[in-house]
Short mmCIF file of the C-alpha atoms (twelve columns), coordinates in Angstrom:
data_MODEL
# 
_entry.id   MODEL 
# 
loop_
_atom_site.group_PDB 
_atom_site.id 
_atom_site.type_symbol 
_atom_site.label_atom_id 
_atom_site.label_alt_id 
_atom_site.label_comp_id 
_atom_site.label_asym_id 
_atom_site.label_seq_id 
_atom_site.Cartn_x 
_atom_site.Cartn_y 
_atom_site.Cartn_z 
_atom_site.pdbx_PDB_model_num 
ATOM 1   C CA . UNK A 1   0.000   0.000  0.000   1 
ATOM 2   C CA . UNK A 2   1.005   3.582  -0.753  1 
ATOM 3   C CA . UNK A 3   0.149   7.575  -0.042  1 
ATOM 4   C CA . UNK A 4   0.682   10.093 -2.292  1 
ATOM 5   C CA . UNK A 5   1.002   12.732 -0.247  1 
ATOM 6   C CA . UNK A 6   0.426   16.309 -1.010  1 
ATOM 7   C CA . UNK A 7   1.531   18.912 1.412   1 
ATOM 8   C CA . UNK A 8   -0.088  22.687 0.826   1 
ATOM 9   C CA . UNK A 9   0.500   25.615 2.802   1 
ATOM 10  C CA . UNK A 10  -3.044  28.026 2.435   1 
ATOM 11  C CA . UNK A 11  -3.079  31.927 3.165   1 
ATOM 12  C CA . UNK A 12  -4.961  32.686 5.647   1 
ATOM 13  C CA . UNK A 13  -7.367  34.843 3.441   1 
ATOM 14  C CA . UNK A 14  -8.569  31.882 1.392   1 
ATOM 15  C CA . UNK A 15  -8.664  29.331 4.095   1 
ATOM 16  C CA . UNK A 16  -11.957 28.946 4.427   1 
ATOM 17  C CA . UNK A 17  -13.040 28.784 0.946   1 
ATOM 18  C CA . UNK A 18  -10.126 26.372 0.347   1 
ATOM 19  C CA . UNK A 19  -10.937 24.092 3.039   1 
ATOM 20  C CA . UNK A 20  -14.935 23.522 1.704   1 
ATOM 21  C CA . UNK A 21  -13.786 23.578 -1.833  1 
ATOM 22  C CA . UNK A 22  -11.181 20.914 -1.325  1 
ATOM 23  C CA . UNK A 23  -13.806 19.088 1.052   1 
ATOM 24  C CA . UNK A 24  -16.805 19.435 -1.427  1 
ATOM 25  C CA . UNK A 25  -15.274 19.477 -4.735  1 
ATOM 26  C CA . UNK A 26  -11.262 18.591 -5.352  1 
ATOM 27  C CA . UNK A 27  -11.103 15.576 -3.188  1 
ATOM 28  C CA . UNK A 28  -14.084 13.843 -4.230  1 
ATOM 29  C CA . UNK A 29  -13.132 14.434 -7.679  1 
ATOM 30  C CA . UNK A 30  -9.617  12.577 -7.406  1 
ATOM 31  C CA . UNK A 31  -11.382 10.036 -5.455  1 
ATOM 32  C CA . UNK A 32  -13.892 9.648  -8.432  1 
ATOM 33  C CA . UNK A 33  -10.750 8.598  -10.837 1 
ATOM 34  C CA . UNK A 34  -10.704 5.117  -9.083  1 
ATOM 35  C CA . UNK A 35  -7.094  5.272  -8.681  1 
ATOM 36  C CA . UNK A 36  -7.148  5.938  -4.947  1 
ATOM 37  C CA . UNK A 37  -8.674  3.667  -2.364  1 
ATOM 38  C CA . UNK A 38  -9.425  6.566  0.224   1 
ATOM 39  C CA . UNK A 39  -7.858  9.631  1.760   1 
ATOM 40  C CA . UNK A 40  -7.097  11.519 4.541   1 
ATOM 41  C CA . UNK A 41  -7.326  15.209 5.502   1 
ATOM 42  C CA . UNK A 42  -4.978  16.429 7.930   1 
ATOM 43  C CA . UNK A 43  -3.942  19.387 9.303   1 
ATOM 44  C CA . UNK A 44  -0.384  20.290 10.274  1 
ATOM 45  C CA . UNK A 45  0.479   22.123 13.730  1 
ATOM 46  C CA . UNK A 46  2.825   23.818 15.031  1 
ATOM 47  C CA . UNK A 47  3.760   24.922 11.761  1 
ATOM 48  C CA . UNK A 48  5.838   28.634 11.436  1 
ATOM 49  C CA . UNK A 49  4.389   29.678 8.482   1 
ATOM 50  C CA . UNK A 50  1.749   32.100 7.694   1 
ATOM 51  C CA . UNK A 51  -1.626  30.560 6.969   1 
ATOM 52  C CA . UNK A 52  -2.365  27.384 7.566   1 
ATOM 53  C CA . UNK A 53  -0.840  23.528 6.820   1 
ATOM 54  C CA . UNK A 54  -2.782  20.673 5.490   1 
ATOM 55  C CA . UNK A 55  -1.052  17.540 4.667   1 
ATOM 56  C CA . UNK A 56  -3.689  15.689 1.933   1 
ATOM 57  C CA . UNK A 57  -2.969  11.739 2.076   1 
ATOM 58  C CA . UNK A 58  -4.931  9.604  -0.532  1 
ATOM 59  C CA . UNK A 59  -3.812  5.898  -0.546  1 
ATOM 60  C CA . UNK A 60  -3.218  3.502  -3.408  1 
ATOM 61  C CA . UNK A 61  -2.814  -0.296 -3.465  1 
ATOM 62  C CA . UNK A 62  -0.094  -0.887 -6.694  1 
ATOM 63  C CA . UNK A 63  2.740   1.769  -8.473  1 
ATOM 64  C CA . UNK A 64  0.509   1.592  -11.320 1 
ATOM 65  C CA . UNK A 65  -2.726  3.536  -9.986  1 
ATOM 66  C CA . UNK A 66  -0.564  6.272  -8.977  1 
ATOM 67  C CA . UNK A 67  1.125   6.464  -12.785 1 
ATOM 68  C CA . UNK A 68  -2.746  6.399  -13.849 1 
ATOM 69  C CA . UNK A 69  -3.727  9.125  -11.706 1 
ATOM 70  C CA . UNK A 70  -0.490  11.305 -12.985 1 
ATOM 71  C CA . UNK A 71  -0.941  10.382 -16.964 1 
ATOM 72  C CA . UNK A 72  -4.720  10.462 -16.792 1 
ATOM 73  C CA . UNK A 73  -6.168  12.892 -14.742 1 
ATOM 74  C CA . UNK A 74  -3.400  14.924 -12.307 1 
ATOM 75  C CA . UNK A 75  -2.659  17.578 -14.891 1 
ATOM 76  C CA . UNK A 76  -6.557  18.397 -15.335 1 
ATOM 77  C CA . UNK A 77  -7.038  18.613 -11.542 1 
ATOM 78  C CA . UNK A 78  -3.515  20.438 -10.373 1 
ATOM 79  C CA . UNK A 79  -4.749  23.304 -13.176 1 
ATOM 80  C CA . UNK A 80  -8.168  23.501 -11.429 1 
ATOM 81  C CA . UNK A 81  -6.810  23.991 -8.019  1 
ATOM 82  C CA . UNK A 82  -4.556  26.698 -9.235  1 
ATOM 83  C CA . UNK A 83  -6.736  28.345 -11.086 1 
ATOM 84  C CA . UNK A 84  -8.978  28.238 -8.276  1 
ATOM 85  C CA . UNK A 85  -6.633  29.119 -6.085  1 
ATOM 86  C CA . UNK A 86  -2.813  29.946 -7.516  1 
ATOM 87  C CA . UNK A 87  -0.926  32.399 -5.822  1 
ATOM 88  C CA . UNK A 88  -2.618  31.479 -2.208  1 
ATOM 89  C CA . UNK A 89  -0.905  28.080 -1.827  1 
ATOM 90  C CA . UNK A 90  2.039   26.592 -2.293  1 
ATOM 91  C CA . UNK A 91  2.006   22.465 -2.600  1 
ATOM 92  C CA . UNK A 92  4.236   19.608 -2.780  1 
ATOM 93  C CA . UNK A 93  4.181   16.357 -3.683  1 
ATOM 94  C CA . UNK A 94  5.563   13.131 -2.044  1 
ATOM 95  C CA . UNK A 95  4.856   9.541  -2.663  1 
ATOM 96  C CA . UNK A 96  5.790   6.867  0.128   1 
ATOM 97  C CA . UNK A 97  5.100   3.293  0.547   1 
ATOM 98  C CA . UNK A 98  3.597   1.704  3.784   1 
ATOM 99  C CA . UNK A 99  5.791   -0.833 5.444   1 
ATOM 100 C CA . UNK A 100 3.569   -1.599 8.368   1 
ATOM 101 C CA . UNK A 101 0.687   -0.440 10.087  1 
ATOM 102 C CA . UNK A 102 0.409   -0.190 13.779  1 
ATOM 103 C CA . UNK A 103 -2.496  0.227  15.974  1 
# 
């Protein structure tokens, strides 16, 4: 199993509208490809940066559904979010691969 991660830092100004729009529209929409089995929503604290830190965690099963996502349907949905969005947040983008699970 493995999360494609995508880390955004959010100006304070758009926060709000961010936050519903990624809730009500941007995550759905990636979940809707099928190449993600779920994802998480999480905010990051204690971070000293203006605005706000959300690390966005959507989970895969093989190395193919994530070279799906990024041929098929990533360049559509990054130019959404910035057009929505641009010069309010700055995102990056990490992949990593779950060794074990502990609860």
């Amino acid at each position: 199993m493995f999360i494609y991660n995508v880390t955004v830092n959010v100006d304070a100004g758009i926060h709000d509208a961010w936050l519903a729009w990624m809730r009500q529209s941007h995550i759905p929409d990636v979940l809707r490809t099928g190449c993600f089995t779920g994802c998480k929503l999480v905010k990051v604290l204690f971070v000293n940066e203006e605005g706000f830190t959300y690390s966005v965690q959507y989970t895969f099963k093989e190395i193919k559904d994530i070279e799906t996502y990024q041929g098929t349907f990533a360049k559509k949905l990054q130019a959404e979010h910035t057009e929505k969005f641009g010069q309010g947040t700055v995102a990056f983008r990490t992949m990593l691969e779950i060794i074990e699970t502990f609860e």
